[in-house]
N, C-alpha and C positions, 0 to 999 in steps of 0.2 A: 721682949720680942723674940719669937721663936726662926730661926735659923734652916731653911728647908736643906733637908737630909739628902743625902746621893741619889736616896730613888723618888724626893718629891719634888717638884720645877716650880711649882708657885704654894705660897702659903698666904691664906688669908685669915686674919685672926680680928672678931669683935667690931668689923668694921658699919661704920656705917654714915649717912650722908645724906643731908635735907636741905630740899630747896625751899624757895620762898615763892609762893602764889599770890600775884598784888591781882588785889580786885577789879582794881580801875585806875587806867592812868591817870596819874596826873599831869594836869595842863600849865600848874601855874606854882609858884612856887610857893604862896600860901595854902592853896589843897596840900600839897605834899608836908609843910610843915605841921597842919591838922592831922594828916591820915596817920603821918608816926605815931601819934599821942593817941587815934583812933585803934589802932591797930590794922592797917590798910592791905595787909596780906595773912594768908594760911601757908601752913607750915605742912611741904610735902614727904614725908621720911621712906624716900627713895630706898634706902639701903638701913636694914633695923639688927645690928649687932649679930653680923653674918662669919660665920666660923666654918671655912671648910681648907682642904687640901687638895694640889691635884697632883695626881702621880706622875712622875718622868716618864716621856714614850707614851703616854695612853693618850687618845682622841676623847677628850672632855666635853661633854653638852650639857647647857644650862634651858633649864623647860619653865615655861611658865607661862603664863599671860601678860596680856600686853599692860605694862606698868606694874611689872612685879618684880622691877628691877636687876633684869637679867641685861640690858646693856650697859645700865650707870655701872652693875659690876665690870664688865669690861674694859669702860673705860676709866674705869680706877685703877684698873690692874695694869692698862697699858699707859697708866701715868697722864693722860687726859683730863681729869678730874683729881681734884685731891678731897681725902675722906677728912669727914668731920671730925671723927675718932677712927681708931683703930689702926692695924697694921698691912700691908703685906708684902712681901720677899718674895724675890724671882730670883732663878739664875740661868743666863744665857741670854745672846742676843734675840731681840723680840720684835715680830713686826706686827701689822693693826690692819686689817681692813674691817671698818665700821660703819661708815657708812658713802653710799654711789657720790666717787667721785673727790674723796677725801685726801689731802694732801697734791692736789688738781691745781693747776692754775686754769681757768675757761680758756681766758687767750691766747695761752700757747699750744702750739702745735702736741699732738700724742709723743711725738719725738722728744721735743723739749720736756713734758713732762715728766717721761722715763728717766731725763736726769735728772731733773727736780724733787722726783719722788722718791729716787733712789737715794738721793743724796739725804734727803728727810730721814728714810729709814737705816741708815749709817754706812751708806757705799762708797766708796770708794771711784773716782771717775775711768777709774781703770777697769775696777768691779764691773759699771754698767757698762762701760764698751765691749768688755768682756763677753755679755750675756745676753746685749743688745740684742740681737738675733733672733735669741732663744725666748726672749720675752714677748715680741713683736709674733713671734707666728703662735706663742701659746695664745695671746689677744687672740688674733683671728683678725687684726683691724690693720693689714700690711697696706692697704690701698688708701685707706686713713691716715697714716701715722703722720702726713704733713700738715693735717689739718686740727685748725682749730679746736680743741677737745667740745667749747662749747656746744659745737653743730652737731655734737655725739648725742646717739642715742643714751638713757640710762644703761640698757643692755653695754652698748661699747662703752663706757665709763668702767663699769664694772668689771668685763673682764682685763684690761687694758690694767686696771689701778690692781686687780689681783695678780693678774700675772709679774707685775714689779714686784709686791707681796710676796711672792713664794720664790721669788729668786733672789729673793735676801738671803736665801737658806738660814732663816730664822732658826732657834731652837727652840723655840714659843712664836705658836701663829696664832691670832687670835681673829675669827670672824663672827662677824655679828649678821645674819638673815641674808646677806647680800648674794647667795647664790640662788635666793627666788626670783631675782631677775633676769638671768642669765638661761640661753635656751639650755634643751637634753644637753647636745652635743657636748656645751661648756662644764653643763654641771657634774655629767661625766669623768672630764678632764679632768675636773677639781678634786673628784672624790678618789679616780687614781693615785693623782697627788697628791692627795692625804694617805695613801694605801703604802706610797713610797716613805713620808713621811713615817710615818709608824714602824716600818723596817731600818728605817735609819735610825731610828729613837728618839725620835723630835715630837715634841707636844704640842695639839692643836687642841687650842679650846674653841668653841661653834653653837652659839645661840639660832635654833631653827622651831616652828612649830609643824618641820613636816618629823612627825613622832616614829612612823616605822623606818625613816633612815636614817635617825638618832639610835633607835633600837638593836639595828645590825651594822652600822657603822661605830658609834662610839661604844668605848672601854667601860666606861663611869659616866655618870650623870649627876647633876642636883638640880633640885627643885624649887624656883621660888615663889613664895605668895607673899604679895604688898611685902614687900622691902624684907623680907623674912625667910630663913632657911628653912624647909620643911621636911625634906629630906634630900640623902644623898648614898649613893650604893650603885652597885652595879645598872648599866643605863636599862635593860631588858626590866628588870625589878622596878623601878623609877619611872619609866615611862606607861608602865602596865599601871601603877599608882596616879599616876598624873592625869590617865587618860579616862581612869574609871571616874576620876572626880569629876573631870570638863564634862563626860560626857552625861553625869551623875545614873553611874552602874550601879547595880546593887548585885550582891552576892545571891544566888538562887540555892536552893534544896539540892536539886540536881546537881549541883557541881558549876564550878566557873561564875561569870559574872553577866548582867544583861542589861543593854538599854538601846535605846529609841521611842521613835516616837508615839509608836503602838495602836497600828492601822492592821498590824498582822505579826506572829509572832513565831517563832520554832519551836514548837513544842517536844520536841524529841530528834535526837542525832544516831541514824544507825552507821557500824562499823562492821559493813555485811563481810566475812569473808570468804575464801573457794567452797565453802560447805552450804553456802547460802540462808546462814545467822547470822544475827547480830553477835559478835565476840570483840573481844581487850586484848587476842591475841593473837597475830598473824605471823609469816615469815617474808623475809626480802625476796621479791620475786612473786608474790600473791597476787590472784586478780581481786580489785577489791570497790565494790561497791560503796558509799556512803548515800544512805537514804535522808533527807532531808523532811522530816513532816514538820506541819502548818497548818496553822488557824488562820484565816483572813475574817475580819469583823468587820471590814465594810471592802469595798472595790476598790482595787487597786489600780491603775492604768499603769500598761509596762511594767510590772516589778522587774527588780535584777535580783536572783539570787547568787550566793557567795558561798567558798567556803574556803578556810587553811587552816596551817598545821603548821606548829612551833615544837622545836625542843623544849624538853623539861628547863633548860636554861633560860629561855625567852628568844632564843632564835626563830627570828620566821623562816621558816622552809619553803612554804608552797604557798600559794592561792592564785585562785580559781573562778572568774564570775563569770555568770551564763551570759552576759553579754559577748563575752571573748568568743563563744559560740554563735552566735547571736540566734542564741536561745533564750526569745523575750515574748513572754505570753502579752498580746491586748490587751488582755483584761483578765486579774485575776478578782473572782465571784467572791463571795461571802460564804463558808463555809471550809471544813479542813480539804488537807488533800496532802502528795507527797512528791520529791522530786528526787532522782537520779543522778549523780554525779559517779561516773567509772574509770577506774584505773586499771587499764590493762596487765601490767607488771608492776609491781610497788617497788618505787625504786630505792627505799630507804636504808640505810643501815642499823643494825639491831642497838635499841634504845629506849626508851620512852617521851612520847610524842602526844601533844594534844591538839583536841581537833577544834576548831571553830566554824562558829556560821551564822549565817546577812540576809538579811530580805532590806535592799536600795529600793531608790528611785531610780528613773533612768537614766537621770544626768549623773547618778551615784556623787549625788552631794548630800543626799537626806537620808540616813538612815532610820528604815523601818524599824527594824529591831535587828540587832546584832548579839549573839551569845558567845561568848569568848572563852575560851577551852572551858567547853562545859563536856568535855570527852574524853578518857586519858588511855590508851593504848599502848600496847610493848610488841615491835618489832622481832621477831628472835630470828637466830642467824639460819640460812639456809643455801643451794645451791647457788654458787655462781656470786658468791659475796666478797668484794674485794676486801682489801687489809683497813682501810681508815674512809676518814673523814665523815660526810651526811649520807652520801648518797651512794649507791648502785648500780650503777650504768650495763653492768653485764659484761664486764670489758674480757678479752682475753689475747696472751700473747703467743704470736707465729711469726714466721717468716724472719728467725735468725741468721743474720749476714756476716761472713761465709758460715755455713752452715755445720754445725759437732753435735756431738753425738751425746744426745740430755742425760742426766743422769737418772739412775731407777729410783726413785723416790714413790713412795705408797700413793695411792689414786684418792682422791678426798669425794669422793663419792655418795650418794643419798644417804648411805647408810653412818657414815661419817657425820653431814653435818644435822641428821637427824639425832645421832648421839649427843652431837653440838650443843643443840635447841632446849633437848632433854634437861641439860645442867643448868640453862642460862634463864635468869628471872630476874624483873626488874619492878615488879608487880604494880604495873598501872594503878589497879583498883587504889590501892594505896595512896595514890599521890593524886588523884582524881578531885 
């Protein structure tokens, strides 16, 4: 059994864990002595000789489908379940929210709870009086807290039973789905908290099937299918694999990948810039057109069209739907056509960037056909470009208090960051 290192928090090594599916109760104790000799259940192999690591400090997500055994991992790891074989190694104190309401007693008050639960998760009663306070107004349920948890919503369960959860100051948080029930507001809160968490160095592992807040929220991901690792790597990488399968993408000619359900489709992505072509390469500060064409093969009622832009990393940047405009045609006819999406100033910083784009429904639950960076562009540097990060806001600095006298330093001027632009290549086509 292997020993997890200073930079990894939890080790899982070969593990795995089957239940047992009985077909039919039995009534009497003769069935029951039959059914053994019959073989009266199937054998579920929840968890099939699973080998991964997760790093100290990183926000971990596990993706998969429902019975792919992404919570019996959890609750193995958080000592809930014990594996049939295999190992795993933690280090640090660890708390669990798995599921609305866990570690709850119904008949006591939200008050009693908080010491009940804290005390479960390894506090201290000085600890929760301590934090009392802090716990009750991150809930949100102060006018509650005398009552009976039973009469609680799921929603108040949930935040109630998390916010004791993260004032364990665990150094392993483990959550399973349970911020789907909780409103924006909360879910918010949580994901600050996690944002804190990660600057303090603390690892959260987080089973969710909402994919693009796994993608720019966590570090690392893995994947599970029916009780089995499939993979694991960086979560941008891992959820772009995960999601091509659910959705069953296929890689296209053009570049990127495409699916839905194929009522109408994008047949081409332009990347108009100030010269008014289509180009792979503009500057920060560009007005920039992206054209959108399209086949419609039968009548659409309402489409929504879509479009964003991810780093070469898998970061999402942007997106965009003509709903947000509520730019939503009646009826789109049968035949091609093309649609406009404009950016006045491109506010990005110089890099390589790919583009994507949706034709929804209007509840934007059904996807028509969606093409996923089937465009790959390079930014290069130009007027008014600050020093870091994604974006370009145009920002600039005045009004020093009390006021001295600047010093002469050269003017970075068009001619400057035109020389800039000149050296700088990150060659989209490339990586397209």
């Amino acid at each position: 059994m292997t020993s997890p290192d200073n930079n990894t928090a939890i080790t899982v090594e070969n593990l795995s864990k089957t239940f047992r599916i009985y077909k039919e109760r039995d009534r009497s104790l003769k069935r029951h002595l039959l059914r053994q000799r019959q073989g009266a259940f199937e054998e579920f192999h929840a968890l099939n000789d699973v080998t991964l690591s997760i790093p100290r400090g990183s926000t971990f997500g596990l993706l998969g489908q429902n019975g792919s055994g992404k919570s019996t991992l959890l609750k193995c790891i958080a000592k809930i379940l014990a594996p049939d074989s295999g190992h795993i190694t933690s280090t640090g104190r660890m708390a669990a929210m798995l599921e609305v309401g866990s570690g709850f007693h119904p008949d006591l008050s939200g008050r009693e709870n908080i010491y009940l639960n804290g005390a479960i998760l390894g506090m201290s009663r000085k600890e929760i009086e301590k934090k009392f306070d802090e716990i009750v107004a991150f809930s949100g349920v102060e006018k509650f807290i005398d009552q009976p948890v039973k009469n609680y919503s799921s929603g108040m369960y949930v935040r109630l039973g998390f916010a004791v959860s993260i004032h364990v100051e665990p150094e392993i948080l483990l959550v399973d789905e349970i911020l789907a029930v909780g409103d924006l507001e909360f879910q918010e809160k949580c994901l600050n908290k996690f944002a804190q968490f990660r600057q303090e160095g603390r690892t959260v592992v987080v089973v969710s099937h909402a994919l693009e807040m796994m993608r720019t929220f966590c570090d690392e991901a893995a994947w599970l299918n029916h009780g089995k690792l499939v993979a694991s790597g960086s979560a941008a990488s891992i959820v772009d694999r995960y999601s091509n399968m659910a959705h069953g993408a296929v890689r296209v000619e053009e570049g990127g990948t495409r699916f839905g359900s194929g009522e109408a489709k994008i047949t081409k992505m332009e990347w108009i810039g100030p010269q008014g072509t289509d180009t792979r390469k503009v500057h920060t500060g560009d007005p920039i057109t992206i054209r959108l064409h399209y086949e419609c093969l039968q009548a659409i009622k309402r489409p929504v069209f879509g479009a964003s832009i991810d780093t070469r990393e898998g970061f999402w940047v942007w997106g965009h739907h003509s709903l947000d405009d509520s730019f939503v045609p009646e009826m789109l006819l049968p035949g091609t056509g093309s649609v406009d999406i404009t950016i006045p100033h491109l506010p990005l910083r110089p890099a390589t960037y790919y583009l994507s784009a949706s034709i929804q429904n209007f509840e934007v639950n059904q996807v028509i056909d969606a093409w996923q960076k089937g465009v790959a562009f390079d930014v290069l540097p130009w007027v008014g470009m600050e020093s870091g990060g994604v974006v370009a806001f145009g920002s600039h600095f005045k009004n020093l208090c009390p006021p001295a006298e600047m010093a002469k330093l050269p003017v970075r001027d068009e001619a400057y960051w035109q020389e800039l632009a000149a050296h700088t290549e990150f060659n989209a086509a490339d990586n397209a």
